[in-house]
N, C-alpha and C positions, 0 to 999 in steps of 0.2 A: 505189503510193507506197512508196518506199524510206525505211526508218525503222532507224535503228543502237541498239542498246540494251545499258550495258555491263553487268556485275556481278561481283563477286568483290574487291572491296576491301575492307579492314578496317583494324585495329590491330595492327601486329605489333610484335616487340622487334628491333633491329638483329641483322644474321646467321641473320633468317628468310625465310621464302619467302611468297609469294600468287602465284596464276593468277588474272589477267584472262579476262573473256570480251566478247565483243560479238555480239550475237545479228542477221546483216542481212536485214530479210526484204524481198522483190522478186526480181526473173527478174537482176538484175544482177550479184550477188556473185562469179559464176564470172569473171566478165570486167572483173574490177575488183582494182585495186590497193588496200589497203587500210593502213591506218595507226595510230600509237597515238603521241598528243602527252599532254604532259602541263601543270600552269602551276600552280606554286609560288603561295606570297599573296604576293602584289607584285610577283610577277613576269612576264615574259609568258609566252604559249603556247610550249612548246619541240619541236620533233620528238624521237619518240623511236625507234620503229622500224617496217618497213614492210615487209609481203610482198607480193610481185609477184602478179597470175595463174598463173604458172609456178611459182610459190613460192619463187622467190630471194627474196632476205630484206637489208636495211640496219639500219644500227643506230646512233645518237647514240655516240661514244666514251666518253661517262659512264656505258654502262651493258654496253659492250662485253663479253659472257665473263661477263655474268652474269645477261642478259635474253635470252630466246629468245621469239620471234613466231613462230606455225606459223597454220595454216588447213585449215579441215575445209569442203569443199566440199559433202559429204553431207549438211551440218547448217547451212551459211550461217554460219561461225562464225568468226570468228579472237581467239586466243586471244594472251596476252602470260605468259609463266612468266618470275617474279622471284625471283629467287636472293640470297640473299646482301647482303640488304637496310640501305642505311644512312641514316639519320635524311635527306639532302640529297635523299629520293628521295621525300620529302615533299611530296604534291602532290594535285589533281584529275588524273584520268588520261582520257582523250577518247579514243573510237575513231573513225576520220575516214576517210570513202570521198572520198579528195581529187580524183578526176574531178570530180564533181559538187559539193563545196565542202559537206558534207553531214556532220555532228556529232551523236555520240548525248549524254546530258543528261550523261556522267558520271560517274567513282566516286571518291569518295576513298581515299587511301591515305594512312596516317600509321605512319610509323615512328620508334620511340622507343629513344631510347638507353640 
């Protein structure tokens, strides 16, 4: 059973940092694209960035140059490092194995100005 689990979110001050994680455990994660949405209050789920199997990497323009997605295949892991933080980046953050339509529960992130 493939299960995504995130953590590393908190309360930071605009112009700080947090590293996401998502921890996926299953035989799947080598061969699997994986993803990192996020969804403001009231708003919907937005894409945010995504590493391939190969580990090319995509990224939403809002966050271009200052969010980097990477992936640890020895650990089932893919991680989100956030730079440079500003209050509109305020949100739940979801890690998403989008082959299978598949969501871990979550983390919030709040940034204050």
């Amino acid at each position: 059973q493939v299960r995504l689990v995130e953590s590393g979110g908190g309360l930071v001050q605009a112009g700080e940092s947090l590293r996401l994680s998502c921890a996926v455990s299953g035989s799947i994660f080598r061969g699997a694209a994986l993803a990192w949405y996020r969804q403001a209050p009231g708003e919907q789920r937005e894409f945010v960035a995504r590493v391939s199997e190969g580990g090319s990497t995509d990224y939403a323009d809002s966050v271009k140059g200052r969010f980097t997605v990477s992936r640890d295949d020895a650990r089932n892991t893919v991680y989100l490092q956030m730079d440079s933080l500003k209050p509109e980046d305020t949100a739940i953050y979801y890690c998403a194995l989008e082959a299978l339509e598949m969501w871990g529960q979550g983390t919030q992130v709040t940034v204050s100005s």
